[in-house]
N, C-alpha and C positions, 0 to 999 in steps of 0.2 A: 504494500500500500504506500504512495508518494505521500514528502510532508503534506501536510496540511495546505502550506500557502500555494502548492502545484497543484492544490486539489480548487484553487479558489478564484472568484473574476469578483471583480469591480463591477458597480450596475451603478450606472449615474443616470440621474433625470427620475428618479423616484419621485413623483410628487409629492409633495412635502406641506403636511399640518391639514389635508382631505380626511384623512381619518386615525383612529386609535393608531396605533405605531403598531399593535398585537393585533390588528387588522392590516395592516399592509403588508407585514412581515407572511402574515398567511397568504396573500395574494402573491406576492414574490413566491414563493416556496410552490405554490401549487404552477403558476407562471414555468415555471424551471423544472418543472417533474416532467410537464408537458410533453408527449415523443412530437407533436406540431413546431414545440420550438427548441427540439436535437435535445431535450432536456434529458433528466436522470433521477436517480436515489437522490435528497438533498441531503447532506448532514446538518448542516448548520445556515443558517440565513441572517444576520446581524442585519439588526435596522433599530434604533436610529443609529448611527455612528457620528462622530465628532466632525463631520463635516456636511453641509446641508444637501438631502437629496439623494445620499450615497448609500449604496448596501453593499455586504458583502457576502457573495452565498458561497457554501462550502458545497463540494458532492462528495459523495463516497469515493468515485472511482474518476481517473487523471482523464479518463481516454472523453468523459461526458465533458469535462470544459472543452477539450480540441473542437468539441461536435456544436458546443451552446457559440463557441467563438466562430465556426463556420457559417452560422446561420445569419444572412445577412443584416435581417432588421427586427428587432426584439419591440413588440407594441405590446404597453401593457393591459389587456383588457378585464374589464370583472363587471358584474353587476352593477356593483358599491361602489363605480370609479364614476363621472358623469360623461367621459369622451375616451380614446386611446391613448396612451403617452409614451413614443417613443424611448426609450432605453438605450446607455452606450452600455457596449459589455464589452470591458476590455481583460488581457490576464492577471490576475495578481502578483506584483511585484512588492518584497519586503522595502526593496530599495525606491523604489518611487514614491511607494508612499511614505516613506518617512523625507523624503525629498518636497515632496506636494506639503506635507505636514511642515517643514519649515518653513517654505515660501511664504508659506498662507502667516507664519508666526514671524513673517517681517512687519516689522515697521513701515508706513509709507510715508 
């Protein structure tokens, strides 16, 4: 089984303060199980995270991120949402994000 963060993508454009955080988190998670959108097993689904909009879902297995990163355009749709909202889903890097993480803790 790969670490963790080779198990993990970045999903920005989460819409953000629509609803409970333990509702979105479930729409992400069922979103990414989905075989429509290359999806899989999820492990883990982190929402809110310290940056606004961002989630980060874990899967079980490495080989479901190659498939979720293949699929060209991720729209998040559900019932509870009131339109679609596009999605970036890029790979999880330890080192970008802590690189994003500094930027963002510059000073302007």
């Amino acid at each position: 089984r790969a670490a963790k963060s080779a198990r993990t993508v970045v999903i920005a454009g989460v819409p953000d303060g629509l609803l409970h955080d333990d509702v979105m988190t479930d729409i992400l998670m069922i979103h990414f199980q989905m075989a429509k959108n290359n999806g899989g097993d999820v492990e883990e689904v982190t929402y809110p995270t310290m940056k606004k909009g961002v989630a980060y879902v874990t899967f079980e297995d490495q080989e479901v991120v190659e498939s979720v990163l293949k699929k060209g355009e991720h729209r998040l749709e559900d019932k509870r949402l009131s339109r679609c909202y596009p999605l970036k889903v890029t790979r999880y890097c330890e080192n970008v994000s802590s690189f994003l993480i500094y930027l963002v803790a510059l000073p302007l």
